[in-house]
Every structure is written in structure tokens, then in C-alpha cells.
PDB file of N, CA, C, O and CB in Angstrom:
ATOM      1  N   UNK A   1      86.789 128.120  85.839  1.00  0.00           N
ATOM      2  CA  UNK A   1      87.821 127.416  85.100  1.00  0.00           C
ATOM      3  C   UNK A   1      87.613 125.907  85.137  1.00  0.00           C
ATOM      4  O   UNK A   1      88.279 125.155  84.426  1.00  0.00           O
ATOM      5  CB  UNK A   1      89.184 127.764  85.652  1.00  0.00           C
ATOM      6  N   UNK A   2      86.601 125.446  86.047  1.00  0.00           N
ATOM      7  CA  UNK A   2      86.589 124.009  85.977  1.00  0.00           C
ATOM      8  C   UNK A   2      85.466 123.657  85.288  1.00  0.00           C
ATOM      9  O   UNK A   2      84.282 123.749  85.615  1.00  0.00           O
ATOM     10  CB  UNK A   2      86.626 123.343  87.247  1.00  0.00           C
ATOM     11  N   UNK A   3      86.058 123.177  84.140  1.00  0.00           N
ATOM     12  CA  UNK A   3      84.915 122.800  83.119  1.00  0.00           C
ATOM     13  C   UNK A   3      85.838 121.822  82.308  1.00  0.00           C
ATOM     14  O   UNK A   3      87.011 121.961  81.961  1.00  0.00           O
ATOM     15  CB  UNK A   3      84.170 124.206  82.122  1.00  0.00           C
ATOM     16  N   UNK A   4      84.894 120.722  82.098  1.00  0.00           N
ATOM     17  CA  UNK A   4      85.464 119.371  81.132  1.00  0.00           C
ATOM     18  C   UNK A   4      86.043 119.732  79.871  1.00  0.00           C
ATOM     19  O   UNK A   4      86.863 119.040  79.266  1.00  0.00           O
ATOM     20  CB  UNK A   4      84.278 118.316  80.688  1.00  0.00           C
ATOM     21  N   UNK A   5      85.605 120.805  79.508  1.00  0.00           N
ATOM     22  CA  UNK A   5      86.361 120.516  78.058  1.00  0.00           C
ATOM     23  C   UNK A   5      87.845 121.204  77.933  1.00  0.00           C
ATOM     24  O   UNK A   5      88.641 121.126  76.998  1.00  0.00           O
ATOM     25  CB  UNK A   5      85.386 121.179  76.748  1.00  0.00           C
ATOM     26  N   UNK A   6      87.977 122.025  79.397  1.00  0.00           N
ATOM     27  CA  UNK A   6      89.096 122.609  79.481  1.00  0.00           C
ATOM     28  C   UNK A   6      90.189 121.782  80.517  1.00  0.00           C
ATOM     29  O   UNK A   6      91.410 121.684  80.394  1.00  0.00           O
ATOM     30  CB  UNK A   6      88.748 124.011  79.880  1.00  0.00           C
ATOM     31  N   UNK A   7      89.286 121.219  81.590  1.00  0.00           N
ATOM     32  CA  UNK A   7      90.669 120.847  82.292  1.00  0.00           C
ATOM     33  C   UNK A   7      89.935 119.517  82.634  1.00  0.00           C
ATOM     34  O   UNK A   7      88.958 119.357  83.365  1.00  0.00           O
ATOM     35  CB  UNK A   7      91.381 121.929  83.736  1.00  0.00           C
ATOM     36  N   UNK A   8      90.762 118.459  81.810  1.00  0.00           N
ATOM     37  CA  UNK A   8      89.920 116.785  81.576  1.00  0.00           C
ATOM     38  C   UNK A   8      90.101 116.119  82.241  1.00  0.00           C
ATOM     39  O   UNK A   8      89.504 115.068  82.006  1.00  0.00           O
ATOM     40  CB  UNK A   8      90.085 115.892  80.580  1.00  0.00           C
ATOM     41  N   UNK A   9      90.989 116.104  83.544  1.00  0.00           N
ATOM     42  CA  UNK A   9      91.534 115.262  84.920  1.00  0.00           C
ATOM     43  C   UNK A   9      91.922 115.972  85.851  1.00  0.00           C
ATOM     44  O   UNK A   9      92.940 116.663  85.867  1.00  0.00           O
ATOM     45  CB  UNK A   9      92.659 114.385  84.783  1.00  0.00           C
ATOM     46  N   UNK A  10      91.046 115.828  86.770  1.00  0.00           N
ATOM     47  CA  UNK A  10      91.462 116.769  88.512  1.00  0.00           C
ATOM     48  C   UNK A  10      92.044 115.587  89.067  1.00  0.00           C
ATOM     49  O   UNK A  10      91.672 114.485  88.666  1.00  0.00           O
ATOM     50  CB  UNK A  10      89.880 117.486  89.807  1.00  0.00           C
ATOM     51  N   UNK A  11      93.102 115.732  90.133  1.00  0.00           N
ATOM     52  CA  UNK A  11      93.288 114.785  91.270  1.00  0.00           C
ATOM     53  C   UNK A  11      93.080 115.664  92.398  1.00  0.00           C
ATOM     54  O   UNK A  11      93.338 116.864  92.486  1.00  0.00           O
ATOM     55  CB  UNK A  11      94.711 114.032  91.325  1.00  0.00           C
ATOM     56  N   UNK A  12      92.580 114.891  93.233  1.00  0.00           N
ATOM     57  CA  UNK A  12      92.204 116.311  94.638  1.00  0.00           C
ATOM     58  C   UNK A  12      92.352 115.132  96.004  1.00  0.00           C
ATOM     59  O   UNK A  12      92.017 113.962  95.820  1.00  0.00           O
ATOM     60  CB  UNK A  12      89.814 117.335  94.561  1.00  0.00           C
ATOM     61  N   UNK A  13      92.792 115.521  97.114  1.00  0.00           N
ATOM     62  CA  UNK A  13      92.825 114.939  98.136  1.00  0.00           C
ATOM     63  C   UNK A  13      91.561 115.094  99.087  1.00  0.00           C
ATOM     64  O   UNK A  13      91.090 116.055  99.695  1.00  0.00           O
ATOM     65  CB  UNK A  13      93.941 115.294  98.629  1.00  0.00           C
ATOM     66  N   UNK A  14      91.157 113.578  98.954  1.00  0.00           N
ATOM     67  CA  UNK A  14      89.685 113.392  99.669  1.00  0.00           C
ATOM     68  C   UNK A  14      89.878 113.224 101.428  1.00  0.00           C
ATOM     69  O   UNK A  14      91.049 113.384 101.772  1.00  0.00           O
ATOM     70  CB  UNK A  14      88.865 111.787  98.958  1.00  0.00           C
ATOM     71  N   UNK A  15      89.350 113.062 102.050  1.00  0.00           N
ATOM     72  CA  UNK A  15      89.776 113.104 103.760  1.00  0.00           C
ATOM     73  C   UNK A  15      88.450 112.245 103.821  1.00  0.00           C
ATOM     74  O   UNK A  15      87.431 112.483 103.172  1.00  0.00           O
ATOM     75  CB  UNK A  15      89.878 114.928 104.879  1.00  0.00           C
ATOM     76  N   UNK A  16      88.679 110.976 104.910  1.00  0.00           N
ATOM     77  CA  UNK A  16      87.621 110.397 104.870  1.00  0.00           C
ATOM     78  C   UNK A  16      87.157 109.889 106.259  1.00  0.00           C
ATOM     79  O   UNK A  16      86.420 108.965 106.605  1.00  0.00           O
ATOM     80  CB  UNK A  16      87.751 109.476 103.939  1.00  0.00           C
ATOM     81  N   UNK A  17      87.772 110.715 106.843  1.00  0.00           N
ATOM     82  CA  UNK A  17      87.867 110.999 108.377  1.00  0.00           C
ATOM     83  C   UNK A  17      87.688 112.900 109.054  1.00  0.00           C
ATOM     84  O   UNK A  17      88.519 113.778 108.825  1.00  0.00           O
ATOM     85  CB  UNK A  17      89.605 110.330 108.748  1.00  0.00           C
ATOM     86  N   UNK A  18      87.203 112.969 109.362  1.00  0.00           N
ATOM     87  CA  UNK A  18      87.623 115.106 109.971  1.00  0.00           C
ATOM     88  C   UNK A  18      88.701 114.724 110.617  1.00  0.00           C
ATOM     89  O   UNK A  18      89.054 113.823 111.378  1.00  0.00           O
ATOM     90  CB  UNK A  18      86.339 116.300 111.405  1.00  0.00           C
ATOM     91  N   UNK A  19      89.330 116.104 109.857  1.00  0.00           N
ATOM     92  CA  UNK A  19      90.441 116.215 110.447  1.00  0.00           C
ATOM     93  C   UNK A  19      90.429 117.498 110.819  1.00  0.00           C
ATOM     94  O   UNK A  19      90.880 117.914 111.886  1.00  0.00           O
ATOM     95  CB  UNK A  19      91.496 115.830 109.749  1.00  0.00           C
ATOM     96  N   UNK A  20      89.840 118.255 109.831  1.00  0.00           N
ATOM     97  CA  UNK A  20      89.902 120.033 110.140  1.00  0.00           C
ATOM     98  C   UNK A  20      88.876 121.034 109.750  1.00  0.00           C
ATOM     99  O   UNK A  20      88.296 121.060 108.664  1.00  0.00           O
ATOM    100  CB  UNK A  20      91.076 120.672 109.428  1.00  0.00           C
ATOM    101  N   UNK A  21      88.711 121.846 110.733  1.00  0.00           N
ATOM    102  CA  UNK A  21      87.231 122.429 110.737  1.00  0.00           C
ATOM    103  C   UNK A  21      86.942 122.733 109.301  1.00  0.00           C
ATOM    104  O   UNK A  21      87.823 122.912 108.459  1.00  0.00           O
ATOM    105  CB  UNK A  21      87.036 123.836 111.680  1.00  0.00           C
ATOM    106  N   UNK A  22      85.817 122.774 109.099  1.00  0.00           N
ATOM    107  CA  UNK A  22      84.767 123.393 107.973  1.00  0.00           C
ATOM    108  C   UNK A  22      85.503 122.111 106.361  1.00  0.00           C
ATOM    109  O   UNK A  22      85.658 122.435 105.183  1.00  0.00           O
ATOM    110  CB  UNK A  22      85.197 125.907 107.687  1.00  0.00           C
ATOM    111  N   UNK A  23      85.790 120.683 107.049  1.00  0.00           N
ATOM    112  CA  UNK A  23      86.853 120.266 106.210  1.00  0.00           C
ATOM    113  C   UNK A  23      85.486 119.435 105.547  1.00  0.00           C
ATOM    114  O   UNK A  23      84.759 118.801 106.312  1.00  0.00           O
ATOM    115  CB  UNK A  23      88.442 119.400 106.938  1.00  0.00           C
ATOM    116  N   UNK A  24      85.144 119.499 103.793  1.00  0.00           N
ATOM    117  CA  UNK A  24      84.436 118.659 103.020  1.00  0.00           C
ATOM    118  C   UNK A  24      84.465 117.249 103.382  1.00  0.00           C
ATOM    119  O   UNK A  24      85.217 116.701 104.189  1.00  0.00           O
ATOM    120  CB  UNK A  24      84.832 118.808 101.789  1.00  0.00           C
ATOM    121  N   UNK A  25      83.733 116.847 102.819  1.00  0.00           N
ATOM    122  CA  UNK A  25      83.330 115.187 103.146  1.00  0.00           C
ATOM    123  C   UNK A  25      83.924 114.678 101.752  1.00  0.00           C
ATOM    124  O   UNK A  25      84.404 115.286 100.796  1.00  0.00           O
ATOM    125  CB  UNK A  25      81.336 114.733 103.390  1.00  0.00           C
ATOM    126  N   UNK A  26      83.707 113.352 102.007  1.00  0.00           N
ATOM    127  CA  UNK A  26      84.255 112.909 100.448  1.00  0.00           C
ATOM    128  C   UNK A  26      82.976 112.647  99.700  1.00  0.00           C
ATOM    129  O   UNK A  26      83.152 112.270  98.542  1.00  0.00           O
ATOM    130  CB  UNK A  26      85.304 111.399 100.381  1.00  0.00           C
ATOM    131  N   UNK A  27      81.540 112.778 100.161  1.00  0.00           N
ATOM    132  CA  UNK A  27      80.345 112.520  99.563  1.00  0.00           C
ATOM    133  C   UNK A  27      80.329 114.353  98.687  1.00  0.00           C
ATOM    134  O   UNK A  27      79.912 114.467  97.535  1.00  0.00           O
ATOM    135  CB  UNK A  27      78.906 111.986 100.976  1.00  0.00           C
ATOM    136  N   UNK A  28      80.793 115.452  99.414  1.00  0.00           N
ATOM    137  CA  UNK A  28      80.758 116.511  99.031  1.00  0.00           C
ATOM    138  C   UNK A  28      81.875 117.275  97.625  1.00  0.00           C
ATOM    139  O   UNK A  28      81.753 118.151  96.769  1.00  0.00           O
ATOM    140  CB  UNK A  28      80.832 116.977 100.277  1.00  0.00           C
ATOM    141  N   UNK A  29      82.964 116.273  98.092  1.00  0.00           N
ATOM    142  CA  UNK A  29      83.824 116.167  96.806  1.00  0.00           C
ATOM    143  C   UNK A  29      83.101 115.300  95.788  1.00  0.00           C
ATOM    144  O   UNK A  29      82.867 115.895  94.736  1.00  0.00           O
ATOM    145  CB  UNK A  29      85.290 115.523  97.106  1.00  0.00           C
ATOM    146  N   UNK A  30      82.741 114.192  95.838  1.00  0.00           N
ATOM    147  CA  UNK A  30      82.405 113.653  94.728  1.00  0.00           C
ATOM    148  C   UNK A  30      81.140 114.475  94.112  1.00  0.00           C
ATOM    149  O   UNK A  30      81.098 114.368  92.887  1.00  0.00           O
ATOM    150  CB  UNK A  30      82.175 112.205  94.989  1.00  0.00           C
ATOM    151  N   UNK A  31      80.322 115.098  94.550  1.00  0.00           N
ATOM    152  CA  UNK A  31      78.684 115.211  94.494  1.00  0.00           C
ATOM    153  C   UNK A  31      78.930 116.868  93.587  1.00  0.00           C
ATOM    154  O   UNK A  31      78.246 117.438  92.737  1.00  0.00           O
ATOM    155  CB  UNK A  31      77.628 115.252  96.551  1.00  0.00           C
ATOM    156  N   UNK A  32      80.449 117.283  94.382  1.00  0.00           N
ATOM    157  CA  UNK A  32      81.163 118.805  93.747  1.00  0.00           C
ATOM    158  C   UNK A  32      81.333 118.428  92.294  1.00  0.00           C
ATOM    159  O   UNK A  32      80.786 119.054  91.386  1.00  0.00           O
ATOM    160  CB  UNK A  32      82.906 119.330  94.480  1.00  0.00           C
ATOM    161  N   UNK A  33      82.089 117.412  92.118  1.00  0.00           N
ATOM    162  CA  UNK A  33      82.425 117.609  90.789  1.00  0.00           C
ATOM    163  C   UNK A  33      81.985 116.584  89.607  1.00  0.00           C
ATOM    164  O   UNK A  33      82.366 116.488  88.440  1.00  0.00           O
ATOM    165  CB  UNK A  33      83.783 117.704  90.824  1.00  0.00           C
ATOM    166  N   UNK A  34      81.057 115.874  90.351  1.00  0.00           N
ATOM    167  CA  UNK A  34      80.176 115.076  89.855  1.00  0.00           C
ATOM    168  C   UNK A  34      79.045 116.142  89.106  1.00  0.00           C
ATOM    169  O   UNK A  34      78.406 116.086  88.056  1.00  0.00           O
ATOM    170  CB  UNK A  34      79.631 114.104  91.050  1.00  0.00           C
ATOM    171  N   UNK A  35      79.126 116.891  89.945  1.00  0.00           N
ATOM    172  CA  UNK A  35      77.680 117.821  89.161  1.00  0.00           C
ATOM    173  C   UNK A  35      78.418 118.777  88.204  1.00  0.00           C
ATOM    174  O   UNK A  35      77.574 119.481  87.650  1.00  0.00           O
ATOM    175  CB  UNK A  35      76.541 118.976  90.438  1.00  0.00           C
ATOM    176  N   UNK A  36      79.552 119.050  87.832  1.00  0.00           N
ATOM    177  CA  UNK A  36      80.505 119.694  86.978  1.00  0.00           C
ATOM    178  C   UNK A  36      80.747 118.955  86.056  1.00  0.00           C
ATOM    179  O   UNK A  36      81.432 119.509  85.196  1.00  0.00           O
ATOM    180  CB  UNK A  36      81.629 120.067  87.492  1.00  0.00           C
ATOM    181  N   UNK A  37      80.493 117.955  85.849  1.00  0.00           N
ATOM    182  CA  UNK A  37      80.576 117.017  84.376  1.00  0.00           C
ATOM    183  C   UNK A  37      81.562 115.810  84.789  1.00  0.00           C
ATOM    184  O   UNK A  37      81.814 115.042  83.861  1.00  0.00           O
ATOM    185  CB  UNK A  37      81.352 118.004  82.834  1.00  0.00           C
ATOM    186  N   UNK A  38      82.121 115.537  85.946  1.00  0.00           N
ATOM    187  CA  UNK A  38      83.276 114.413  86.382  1.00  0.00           C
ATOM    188  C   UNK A  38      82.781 113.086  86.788  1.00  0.00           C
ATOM    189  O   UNK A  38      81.678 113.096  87.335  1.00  0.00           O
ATOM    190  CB  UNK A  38      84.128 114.889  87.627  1.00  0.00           C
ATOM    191  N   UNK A  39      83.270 112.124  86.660  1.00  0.00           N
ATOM    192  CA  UNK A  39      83.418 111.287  87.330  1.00  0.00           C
ATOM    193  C   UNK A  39      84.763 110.324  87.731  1.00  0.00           C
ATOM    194  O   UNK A  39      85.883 110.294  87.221  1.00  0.00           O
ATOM    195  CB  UNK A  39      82.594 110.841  86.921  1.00  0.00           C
ATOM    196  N   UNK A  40      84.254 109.648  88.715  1.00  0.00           N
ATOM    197  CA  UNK A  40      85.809 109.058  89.683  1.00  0.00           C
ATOM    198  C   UNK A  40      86.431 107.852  89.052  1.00  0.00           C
ATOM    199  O   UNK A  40      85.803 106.918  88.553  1.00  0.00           O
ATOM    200  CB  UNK A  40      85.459 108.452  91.454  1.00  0.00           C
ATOM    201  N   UNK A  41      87.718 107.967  89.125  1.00  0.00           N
ATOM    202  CA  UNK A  41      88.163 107.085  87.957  1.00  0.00           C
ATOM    203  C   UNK A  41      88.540 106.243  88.980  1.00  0.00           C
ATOM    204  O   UNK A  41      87.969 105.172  89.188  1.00  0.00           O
ATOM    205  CB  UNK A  41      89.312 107.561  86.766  1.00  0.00           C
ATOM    206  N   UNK A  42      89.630 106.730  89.750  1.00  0.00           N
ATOM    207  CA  UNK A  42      90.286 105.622  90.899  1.00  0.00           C
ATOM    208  C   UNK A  42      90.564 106.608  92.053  1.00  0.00           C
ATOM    209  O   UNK A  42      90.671 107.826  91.915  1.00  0.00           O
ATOM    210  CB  UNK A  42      91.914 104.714  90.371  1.00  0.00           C
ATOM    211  N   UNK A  43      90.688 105.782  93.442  1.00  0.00           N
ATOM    212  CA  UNK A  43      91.172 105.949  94.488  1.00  0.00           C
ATOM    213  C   UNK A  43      92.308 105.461  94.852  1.00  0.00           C
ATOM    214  O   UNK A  43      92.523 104.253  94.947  1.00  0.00           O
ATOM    215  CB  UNK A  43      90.501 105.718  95.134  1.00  0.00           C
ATOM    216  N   UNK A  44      93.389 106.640  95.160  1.00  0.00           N
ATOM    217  CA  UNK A  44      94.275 106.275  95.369  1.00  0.00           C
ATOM    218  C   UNK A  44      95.054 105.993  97.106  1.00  0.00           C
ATOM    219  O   UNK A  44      96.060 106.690  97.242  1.00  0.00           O
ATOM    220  CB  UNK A  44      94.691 107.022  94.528  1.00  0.00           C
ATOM    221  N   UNK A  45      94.719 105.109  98.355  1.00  0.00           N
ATOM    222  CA  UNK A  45      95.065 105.139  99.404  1.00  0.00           C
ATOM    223  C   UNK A  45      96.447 105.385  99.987  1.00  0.00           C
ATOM    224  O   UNK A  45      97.476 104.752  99.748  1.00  0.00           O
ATOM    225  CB  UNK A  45      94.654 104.297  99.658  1.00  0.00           C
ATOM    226  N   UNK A  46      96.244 106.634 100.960  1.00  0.00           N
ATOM    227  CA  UNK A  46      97.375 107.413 101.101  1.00  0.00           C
ATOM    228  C   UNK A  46      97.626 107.270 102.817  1.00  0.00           C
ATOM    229  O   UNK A  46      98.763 107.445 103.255  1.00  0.00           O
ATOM    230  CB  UNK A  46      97.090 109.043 100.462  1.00  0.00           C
ATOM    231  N   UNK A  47      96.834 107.042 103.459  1.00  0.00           N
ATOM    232  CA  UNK A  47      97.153 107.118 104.826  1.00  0.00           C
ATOM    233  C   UNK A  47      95.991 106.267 105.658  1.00  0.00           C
ATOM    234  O   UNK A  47      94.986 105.974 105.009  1.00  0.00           O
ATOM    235  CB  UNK A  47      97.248 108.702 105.261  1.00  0.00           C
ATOM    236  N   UNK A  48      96.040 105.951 106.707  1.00  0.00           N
ATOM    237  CA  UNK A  48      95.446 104.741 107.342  1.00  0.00           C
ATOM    238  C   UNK A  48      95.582 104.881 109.063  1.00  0.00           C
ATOM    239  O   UNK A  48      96.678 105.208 109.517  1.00  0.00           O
ATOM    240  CB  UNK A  48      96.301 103.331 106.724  1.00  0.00           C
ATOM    241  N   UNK A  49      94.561 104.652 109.890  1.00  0.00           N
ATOM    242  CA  UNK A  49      94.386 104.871 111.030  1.00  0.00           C
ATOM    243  C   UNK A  49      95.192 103.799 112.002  1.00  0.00           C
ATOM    244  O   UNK A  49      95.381 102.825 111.274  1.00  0.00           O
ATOM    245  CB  UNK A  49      93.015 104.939 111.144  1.00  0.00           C
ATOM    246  N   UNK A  50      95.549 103.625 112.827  1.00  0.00           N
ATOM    247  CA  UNK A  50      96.059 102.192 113.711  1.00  0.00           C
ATOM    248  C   UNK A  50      95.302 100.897 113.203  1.00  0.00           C
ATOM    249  O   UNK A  50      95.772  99.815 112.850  1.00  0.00           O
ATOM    250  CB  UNK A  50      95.667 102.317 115.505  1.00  0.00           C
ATOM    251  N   UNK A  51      93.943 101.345 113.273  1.00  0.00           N
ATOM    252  CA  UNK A  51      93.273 100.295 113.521  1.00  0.00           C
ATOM    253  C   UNK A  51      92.583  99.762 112.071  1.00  0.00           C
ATOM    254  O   UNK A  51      91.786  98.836 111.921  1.00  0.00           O
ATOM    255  CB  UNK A  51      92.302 100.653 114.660  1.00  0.00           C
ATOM    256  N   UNK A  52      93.250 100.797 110.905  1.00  0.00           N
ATOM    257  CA  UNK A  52      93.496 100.469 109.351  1.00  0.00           C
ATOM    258  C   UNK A  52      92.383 100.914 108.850  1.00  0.00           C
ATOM    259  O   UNK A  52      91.797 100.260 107.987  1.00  0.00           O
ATOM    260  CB  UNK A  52      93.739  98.961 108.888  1.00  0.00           C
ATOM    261  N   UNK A  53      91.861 102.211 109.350  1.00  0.00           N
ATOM    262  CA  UNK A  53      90.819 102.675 108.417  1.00  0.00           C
ATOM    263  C   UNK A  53      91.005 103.730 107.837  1.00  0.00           C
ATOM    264  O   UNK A  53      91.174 104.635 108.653  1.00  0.00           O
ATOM    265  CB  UNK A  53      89.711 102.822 108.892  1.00  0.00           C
ATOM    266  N   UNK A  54      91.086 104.239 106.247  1.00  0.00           N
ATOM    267  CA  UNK A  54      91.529 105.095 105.793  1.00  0.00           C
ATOM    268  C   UNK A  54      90.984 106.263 106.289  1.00  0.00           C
ATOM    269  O   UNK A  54      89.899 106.457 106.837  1.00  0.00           O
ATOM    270  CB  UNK A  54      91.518 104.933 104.694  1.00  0.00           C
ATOM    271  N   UNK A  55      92.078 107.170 105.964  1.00  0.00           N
ATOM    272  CA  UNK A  55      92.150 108.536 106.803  1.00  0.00           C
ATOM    273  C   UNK A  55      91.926 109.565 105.673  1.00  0.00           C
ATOM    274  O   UNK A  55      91.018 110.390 105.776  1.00  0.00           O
ATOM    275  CB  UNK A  55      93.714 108.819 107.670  1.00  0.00           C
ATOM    276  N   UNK A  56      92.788 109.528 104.532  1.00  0.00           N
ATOM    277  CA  UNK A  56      92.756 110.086 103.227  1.00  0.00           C
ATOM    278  C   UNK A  56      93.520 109.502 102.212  1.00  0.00           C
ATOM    279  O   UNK A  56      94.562 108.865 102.370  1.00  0.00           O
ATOM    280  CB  UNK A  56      93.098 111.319 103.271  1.00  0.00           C
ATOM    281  N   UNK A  57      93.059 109.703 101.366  1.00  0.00           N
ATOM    282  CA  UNK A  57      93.282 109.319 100.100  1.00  0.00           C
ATOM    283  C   UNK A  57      93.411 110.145  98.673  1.00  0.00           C
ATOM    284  O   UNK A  57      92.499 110.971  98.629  1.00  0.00           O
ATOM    285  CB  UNK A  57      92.409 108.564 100.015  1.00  0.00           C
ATOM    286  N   UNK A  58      94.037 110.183  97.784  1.00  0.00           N
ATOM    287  CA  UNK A  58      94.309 110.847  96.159  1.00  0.00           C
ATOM    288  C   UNK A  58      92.535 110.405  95.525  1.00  0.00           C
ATOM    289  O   UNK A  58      92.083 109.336  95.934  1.00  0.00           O
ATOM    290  CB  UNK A  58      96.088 109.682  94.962  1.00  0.00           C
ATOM    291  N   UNK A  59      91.950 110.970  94.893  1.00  0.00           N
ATOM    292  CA  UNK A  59      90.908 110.808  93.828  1.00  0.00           C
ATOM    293  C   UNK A  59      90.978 111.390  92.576  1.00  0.00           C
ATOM    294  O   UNK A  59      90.897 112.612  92.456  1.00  0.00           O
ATOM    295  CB  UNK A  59      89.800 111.206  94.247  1.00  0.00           C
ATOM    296  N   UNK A  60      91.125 110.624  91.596  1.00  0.00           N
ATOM    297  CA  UNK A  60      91.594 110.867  90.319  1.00  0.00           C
ATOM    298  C   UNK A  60      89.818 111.137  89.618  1.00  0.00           C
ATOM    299  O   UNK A  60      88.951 110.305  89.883  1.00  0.00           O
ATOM    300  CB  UNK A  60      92.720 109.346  89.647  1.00  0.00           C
ATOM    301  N   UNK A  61      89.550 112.168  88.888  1.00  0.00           N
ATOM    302  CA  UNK A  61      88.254 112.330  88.596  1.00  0.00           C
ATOM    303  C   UNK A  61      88.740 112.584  86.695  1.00  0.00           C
ATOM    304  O   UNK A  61      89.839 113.012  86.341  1.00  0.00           O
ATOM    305  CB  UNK A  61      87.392 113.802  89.697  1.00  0.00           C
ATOM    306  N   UNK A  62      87.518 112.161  85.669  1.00  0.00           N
ATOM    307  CA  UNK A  62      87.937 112.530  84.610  1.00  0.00           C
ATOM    308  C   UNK A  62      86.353 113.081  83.881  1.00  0.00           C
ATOM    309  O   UNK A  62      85.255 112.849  84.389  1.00  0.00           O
ATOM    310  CB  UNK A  62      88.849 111.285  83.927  1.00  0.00           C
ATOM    311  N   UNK A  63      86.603 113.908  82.488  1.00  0.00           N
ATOM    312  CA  UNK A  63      85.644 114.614  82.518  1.00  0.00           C
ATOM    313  C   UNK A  63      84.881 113.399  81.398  1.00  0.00           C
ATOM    314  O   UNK A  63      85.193 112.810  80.363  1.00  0.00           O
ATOM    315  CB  UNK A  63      85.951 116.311  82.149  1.00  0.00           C
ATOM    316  N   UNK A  64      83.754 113.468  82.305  1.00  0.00           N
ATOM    317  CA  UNK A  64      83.076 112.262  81.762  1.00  0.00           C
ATOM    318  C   UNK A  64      82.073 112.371  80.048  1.00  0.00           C
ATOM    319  O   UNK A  64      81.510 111.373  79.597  1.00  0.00           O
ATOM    320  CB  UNK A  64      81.994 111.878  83.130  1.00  0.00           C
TER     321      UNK A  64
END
């Protein structure tokens, strides 16, 4: 079902830290749906460590 001409904007929550076993990378999200016809429009920052390094974030992808 994921194909550009059918569904023209994913948002998916990237993790840019492990948080949980067998949990994707954000090189593996992008590289996922990068090779499906997408590319990343914006990042949206959602959460942040003490010491202010993002933890996860929204990624808005559109079918390129």
C-alpha cells in the first residue's frame, strides 16, 4: 500500500536515540522510504535529552 501515487505524505516518528529493542534508526527510516519513491520534507522536534539532544522527532516525507 505504500506507494507515491497512492498515499503522497507519510508522517512517521523517527527515534534518534535507542530506546527499544530491534527499534530502526533514523538512517533506516529515511533509506526505507527513500527507496519507495519519498523524500523528507521537514523535521519536526518532539522531545530532547537533559543535556538537549534530540531523542525523537515527527518526519514529514512526500512522494517525490
Amino acid at each position: 500500500m505504500l506507494v507515491p501515487t497512492r498515499i503522497r505524505r507519510v508522517l512517521v516518528e523517527v527515534g534518534m536515540v535507542p530506546i527499544y529493542e530491534h527499534q530502526a534508526t533514523a538512517d533506516q527510516v529515511l533509506g526505507y522510504l527513500g527507496a519507495r519513491g519519498y523524500s523528507l520534507v521537514s523535521l519536526y522536534p518532539s522531545a530532547r535529552l537533559a543535556d538537549g539532544r534530540l531523542t525523537w522527532c515527527d518526519a514529514l516525507f512526500r512522494a517525490a
